[in-house]
C-alpha positions in Angstrom: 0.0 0.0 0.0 2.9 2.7 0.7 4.4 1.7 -2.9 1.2 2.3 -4.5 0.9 5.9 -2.4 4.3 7.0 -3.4 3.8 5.9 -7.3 0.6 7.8 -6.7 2.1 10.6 -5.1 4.8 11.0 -8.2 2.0 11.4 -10.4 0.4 14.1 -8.4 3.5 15.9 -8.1 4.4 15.4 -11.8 1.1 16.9 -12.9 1.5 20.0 -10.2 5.0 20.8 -11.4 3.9 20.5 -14.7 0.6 22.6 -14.3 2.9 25.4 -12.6 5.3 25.4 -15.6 2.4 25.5 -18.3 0.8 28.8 -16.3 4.6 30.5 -16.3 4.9 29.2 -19.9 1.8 30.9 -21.4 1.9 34.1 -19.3 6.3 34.3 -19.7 7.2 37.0 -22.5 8.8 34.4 -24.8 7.4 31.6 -26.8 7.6 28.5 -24.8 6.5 24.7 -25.4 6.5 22.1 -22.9 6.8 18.7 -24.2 7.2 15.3 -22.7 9.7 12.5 -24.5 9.5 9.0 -24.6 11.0 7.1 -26.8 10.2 3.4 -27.9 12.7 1.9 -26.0 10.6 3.7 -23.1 13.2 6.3 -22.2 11.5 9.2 -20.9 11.6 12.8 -19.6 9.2 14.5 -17.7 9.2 18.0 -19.0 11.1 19.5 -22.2 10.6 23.1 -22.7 11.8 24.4 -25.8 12.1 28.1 -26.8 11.2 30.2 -29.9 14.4 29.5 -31.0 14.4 25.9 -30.7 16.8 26.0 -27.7 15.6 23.2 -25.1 15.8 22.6 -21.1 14.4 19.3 -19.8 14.3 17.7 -16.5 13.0 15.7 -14.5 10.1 15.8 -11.6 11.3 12.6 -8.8 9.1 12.2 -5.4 11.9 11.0 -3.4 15.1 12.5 -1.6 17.7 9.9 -3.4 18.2 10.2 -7.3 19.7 6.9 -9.2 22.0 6.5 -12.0 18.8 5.0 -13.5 16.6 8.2 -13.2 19.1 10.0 -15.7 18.8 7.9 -18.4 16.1 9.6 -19.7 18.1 13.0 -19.5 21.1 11.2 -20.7 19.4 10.1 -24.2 17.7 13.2 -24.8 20.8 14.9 -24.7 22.4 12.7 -27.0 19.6 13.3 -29.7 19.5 17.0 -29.0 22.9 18.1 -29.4 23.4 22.2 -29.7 19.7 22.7 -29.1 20.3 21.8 -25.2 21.1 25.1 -23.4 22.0 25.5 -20.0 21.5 29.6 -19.8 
């Protein structure tokens, strides 16, 4: 039962943080998607938020106080694939 609360609770929080980034996203100054990416070998990133000029930040939205090797893979791919586009700044 507490696995199936914290699974539950990850959703929850997923769809908050995302909710909060869609309101600063449509009321920022700039022309900003948010995306999610999964790929069919079921990598996956919680939020990518790409820019007007096709620039992209991504992360990652985790209930829990210890992060894995395994919860960057994700990150790790998308990366790969996106080359100059990721920015940092």
């Amino acid at each position: 039962m507490v696995v199936q609360d914290r699974s539950r609770f990850g959703h929850v929080l997923e769809t908050f943080v995302y909710g909060e980034l869609l309101k600063h996203a449509t009321s920022a100054n700039g022309d900003y998607q948010l995306r999610y990416y999964r790929d069919d070998d079921q990598f996956e990133v919680n939020v990518v938020v790409e820019n007007a000029a096709g620039q992209l930040i991504w992360g990652e939205i985790k209930a829990t106080a210890t992060v894995r090797q395994a919860d960057l893979r994700g990150l790790k791919r998308l990366a790969n694939i996106a080359g100059e586009q990721f920015k940092l700044e």
